[in-house]
Backbone as XML, in Angstrom:
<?xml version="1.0"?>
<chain id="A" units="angstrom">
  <residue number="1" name="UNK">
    <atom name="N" x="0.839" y="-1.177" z="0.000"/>
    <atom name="CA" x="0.000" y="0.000" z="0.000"/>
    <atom name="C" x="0.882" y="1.237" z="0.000"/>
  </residue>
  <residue number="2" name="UNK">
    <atom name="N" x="0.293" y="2.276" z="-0.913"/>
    <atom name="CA" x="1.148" y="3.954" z="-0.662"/>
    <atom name="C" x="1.224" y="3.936" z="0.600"/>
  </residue>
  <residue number="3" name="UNK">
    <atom name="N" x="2.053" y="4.564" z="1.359"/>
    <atom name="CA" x="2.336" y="5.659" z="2.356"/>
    <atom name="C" x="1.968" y="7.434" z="1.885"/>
  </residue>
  <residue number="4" name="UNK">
    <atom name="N" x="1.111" y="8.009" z="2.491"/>
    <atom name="CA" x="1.141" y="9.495" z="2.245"/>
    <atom name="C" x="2.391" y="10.117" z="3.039"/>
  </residue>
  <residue number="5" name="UNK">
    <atom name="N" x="2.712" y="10.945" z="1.998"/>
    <atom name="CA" x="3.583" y="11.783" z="2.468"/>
    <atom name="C" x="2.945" y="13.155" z="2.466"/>
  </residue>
  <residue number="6" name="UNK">
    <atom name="N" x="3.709" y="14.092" z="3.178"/>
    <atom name="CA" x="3.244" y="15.361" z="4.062"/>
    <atom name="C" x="4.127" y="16.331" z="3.178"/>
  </residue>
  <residue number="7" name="UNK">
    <atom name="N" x="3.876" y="17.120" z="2.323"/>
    <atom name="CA" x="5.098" y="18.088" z="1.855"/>
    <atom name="C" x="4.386" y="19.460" z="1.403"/>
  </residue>
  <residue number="8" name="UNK">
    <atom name="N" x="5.340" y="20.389" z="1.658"/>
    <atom name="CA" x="5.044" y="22.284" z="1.559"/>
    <atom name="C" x="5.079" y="22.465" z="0.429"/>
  </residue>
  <residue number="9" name="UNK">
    <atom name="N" x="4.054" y="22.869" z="-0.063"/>
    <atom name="CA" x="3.856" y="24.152" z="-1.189"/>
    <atom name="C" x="4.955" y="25.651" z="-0.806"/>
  </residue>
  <residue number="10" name="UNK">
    <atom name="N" x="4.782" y="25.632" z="-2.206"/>
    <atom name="CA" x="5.840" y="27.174" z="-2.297"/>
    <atom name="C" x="5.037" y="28.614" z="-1.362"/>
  </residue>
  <residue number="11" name="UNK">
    <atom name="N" x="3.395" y="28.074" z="-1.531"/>
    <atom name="CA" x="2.798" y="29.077" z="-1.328"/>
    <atom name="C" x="2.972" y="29.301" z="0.538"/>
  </residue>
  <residue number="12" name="UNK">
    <atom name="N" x="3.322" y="27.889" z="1.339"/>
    <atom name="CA" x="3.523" y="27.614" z="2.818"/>
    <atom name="C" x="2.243" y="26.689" z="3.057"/>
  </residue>
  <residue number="13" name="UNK">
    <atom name="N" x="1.360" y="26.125" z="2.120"/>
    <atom name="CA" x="0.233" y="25.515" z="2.713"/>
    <atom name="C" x="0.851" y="24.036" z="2.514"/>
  </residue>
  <residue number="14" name="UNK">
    <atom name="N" x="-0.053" y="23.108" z="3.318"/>
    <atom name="CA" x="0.751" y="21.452" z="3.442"/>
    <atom name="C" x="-0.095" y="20.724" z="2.557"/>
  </residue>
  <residue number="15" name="UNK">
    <atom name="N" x="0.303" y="19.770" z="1.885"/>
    <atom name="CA" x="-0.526" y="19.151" z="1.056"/>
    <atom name="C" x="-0.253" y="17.421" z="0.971"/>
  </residue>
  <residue number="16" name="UNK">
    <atom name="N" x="-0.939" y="16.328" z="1.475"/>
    <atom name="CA" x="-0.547" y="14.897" z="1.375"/>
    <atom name="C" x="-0.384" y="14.990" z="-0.170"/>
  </residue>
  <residue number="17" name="UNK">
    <atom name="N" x="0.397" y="13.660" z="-0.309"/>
    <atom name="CA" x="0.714" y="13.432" z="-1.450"/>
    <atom name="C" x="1.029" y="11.662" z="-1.221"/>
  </residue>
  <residue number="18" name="UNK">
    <atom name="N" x="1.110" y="10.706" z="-2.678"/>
    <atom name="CA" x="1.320" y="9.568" z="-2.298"/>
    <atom name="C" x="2.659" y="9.226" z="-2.660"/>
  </residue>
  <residue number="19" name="UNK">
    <atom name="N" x="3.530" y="8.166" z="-1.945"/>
    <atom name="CA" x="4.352" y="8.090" z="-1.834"/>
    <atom name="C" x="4.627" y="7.071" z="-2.983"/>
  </residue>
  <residue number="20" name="UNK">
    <atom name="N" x="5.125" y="5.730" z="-3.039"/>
    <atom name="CA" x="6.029" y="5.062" z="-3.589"/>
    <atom name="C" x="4.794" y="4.016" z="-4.098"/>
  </residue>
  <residue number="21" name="UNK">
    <atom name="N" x="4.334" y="4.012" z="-5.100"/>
    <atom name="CA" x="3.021" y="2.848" z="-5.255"/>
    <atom name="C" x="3.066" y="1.746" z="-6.759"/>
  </residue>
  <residue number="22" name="UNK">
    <atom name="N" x="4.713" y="1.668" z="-6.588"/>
    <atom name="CA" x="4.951" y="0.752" z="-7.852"/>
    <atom name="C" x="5.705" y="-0.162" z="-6.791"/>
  </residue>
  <residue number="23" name="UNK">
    <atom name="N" x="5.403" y="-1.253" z="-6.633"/>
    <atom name="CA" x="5.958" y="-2.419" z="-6.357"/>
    <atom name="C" x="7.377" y="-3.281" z="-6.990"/>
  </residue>
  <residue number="24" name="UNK">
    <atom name="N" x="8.390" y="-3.090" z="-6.346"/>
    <atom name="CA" x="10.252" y="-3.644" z="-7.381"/>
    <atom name="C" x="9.633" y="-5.094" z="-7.245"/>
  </residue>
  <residue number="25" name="UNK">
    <atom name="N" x="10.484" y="-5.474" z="-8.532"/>
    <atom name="CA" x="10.340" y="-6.491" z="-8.893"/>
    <atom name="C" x="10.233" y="-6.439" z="-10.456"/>
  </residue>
  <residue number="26" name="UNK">
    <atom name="N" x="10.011" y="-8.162" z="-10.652"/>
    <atom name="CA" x="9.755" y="-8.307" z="-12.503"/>
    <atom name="C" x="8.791" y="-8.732" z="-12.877"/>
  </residue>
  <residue number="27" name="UNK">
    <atom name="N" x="7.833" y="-8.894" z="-13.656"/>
    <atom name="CA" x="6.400" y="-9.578" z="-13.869"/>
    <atom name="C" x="6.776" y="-10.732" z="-13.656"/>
  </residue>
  <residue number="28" name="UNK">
    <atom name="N" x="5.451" y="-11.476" z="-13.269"/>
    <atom name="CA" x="5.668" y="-12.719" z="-13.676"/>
    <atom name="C" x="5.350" y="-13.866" z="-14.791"/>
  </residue>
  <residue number="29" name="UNK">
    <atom name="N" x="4.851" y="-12.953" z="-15.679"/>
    <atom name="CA" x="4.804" y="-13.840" z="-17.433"/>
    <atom name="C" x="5.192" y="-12.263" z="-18.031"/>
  </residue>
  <residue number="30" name="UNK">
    <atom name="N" x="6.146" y="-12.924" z="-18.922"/>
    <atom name="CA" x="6.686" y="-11.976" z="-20.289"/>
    <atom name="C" x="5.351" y="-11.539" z="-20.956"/>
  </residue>
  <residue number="31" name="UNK">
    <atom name="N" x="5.220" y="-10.218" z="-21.406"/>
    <atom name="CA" x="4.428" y="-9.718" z="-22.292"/>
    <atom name="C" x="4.520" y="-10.239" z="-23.648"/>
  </residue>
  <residue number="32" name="UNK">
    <atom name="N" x="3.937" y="-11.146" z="-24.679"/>
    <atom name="CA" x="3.836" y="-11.562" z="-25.620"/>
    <atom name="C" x="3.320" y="-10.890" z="-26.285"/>
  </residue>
  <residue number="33" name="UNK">
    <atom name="N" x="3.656" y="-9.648" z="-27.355"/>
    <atom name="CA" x="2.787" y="-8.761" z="-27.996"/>
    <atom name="C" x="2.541" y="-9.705" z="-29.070"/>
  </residue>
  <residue number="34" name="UNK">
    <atom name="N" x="3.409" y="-10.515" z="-29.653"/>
    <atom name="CA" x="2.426" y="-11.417" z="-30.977"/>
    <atom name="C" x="1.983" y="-12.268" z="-30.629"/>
  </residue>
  <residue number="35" name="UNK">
    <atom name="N" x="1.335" y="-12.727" z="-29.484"/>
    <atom name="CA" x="0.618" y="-13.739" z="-29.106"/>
    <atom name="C" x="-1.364" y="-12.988" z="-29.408"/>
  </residue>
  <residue number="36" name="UNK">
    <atom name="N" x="-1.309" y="-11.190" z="-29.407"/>
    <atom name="CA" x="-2.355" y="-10.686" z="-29.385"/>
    <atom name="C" x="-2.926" y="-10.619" z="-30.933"/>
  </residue>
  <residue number="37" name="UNK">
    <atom name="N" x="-2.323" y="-11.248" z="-32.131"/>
    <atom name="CA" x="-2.275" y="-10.906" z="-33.703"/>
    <atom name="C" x="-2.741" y="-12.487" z="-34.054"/>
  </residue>
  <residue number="38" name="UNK">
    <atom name="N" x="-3.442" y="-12.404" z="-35.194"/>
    <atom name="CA" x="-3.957" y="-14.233" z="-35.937"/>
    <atom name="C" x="-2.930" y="-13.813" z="-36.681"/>
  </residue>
  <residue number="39" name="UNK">
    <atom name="N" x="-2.617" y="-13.311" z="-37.467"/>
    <atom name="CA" x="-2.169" y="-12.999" z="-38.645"/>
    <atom name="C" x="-0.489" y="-12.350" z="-38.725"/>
  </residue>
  <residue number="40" name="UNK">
    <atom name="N" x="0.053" y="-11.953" z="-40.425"/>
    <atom name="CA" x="0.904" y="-11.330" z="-40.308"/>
    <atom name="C" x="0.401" y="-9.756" z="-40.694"/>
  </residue>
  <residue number="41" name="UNK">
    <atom name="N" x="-0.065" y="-9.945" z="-41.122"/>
    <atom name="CA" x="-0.606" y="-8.378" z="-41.312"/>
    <atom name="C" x="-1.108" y="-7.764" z="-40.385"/>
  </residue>
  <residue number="42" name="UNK">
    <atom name="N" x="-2.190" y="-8.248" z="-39.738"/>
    <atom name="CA" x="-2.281" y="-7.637" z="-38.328"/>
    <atom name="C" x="-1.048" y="-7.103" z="-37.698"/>
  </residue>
  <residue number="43" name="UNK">
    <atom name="N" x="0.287" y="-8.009" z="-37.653"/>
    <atom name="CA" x="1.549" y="-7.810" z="-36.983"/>
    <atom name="C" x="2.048" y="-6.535" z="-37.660"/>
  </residue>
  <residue number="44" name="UNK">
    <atom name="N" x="1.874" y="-6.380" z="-38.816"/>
    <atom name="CA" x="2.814" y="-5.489" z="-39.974"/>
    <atom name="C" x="2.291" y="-3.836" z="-39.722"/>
  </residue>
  <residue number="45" name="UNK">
    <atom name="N" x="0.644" y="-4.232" z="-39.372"/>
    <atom name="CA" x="0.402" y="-3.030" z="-39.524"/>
    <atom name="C" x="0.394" y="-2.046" z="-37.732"/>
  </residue>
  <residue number="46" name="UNK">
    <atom name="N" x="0.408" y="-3.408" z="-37.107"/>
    <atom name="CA" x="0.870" y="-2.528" z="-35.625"/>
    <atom name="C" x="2.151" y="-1.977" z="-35.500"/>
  </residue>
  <residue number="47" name="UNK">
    <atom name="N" x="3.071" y="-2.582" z="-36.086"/>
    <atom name="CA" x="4.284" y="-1.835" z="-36.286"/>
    <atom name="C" x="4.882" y="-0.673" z="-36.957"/>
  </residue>
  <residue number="48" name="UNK">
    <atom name="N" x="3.976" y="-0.671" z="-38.012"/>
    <atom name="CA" x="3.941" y="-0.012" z="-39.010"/>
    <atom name="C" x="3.146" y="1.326" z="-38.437"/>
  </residue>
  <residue number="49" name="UNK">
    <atom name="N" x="1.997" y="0.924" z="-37.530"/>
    <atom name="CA" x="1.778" y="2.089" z="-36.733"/>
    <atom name="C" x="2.673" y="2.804" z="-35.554"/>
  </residue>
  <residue number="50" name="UNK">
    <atom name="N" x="3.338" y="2.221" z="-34.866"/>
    <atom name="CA" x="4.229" y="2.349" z="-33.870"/>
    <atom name="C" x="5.461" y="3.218" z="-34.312"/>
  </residue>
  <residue number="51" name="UNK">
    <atom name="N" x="5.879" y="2.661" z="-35.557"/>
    <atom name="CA" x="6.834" y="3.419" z="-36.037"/>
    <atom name="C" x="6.334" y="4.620" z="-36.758"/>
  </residue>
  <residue number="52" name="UNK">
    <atom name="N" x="5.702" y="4.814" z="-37.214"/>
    <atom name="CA" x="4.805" y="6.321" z="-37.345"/>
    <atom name="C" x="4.858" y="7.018" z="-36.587"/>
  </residue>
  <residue number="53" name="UNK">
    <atom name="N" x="3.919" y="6.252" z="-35.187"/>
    <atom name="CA" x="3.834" y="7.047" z="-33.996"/>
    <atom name="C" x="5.345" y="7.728" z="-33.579"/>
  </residue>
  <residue number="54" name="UNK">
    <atom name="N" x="6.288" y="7.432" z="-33.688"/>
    <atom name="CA" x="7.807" y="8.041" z="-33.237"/>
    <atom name="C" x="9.078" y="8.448" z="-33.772"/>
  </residue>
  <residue number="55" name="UNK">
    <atom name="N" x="8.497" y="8.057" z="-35.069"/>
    <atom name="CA" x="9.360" y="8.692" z="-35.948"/>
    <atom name="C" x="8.944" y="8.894" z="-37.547"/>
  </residue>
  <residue number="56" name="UNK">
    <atom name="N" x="7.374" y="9.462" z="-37.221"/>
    <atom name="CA" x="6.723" y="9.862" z="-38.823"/>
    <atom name="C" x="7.526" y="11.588" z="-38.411"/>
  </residue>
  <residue number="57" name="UNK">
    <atom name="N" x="6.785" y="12.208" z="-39.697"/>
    <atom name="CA" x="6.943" y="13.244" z="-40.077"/>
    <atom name="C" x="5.826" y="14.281" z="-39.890"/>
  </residue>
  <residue number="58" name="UNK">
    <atom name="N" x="4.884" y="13.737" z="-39.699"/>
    <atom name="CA" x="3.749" y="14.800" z="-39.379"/>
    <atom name="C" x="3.668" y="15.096" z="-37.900"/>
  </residue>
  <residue number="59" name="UNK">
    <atom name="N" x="4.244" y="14.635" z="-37.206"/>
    <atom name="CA" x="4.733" y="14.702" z="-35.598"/>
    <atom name="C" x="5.391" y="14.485" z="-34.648"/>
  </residue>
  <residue number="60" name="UNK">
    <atom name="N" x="5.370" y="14.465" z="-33.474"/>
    <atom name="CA" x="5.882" y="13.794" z="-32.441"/>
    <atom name="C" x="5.037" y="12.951" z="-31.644"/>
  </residue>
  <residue number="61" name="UNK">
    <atom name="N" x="4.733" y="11.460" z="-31.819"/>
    <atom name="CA" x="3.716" y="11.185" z="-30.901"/>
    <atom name="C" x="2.272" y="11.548" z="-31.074"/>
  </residue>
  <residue number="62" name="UNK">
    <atom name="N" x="1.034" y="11.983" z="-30.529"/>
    <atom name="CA" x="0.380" y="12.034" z="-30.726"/>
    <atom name="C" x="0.144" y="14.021" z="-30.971"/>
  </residue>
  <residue number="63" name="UNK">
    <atom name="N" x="1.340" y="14.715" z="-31.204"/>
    <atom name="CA" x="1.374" y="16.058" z="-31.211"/>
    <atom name="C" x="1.588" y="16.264" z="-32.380"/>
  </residue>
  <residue number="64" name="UNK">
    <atom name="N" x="0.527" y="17.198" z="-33.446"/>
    <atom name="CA" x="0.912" y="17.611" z="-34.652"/>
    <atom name="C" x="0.882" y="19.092" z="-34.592"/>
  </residue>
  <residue number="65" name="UNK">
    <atom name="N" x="1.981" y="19.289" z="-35.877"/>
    <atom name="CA" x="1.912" y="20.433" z="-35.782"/>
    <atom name="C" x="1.396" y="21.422" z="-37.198"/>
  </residue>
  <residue number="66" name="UNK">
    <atom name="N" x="1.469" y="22.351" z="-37.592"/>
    <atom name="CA" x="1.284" y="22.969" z="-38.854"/>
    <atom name="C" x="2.681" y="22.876" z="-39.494"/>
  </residue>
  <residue number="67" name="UNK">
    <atom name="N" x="3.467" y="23.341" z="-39.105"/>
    <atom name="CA" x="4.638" y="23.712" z="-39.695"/>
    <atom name="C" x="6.112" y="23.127" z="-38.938"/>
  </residue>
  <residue number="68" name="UNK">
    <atom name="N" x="6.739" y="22.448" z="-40.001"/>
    <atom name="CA" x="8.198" y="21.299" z="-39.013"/>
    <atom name="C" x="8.819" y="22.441" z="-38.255"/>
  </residue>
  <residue number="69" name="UNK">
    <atom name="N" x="9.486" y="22.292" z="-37.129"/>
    <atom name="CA" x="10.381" y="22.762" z="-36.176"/>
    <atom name="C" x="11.417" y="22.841" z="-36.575"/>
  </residue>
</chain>
């Protein structure tokens, strides 16, 4: 379970906050992303989206813009 922690605002007022709420450690079954696909195309085109997503040209991620940076 979190622990709350107690910490100051800039303004001087106190505010809980939660502490540490990811558990160390490693899963315990590997994520199989092609176990979720029948097909190869299904496979082709999730990738094919992924790599868009992070290194197309019309953005960054899900941020577009009008005009490249």
């Amino acid at each position: 379970m979190a622990e709350k922690i107690e910490k100051e605002l800039y303004d001087g007022s106190k505010i809980e906050i939660l502490g540490e709420i990811v558990e160390p450690g490693k899963p315990e079954t590997p994520g199989h992303w092609r176990d979720r696909f029948t097909n190869r195309d299904e496979m082709l085109r999730y990738l094919d989206t992924g790599e868009r997503y992070w290194s197309g040209h019309e953005g960054y991620g899900s941020e577009k813009r009008k005009s490249p940076a």
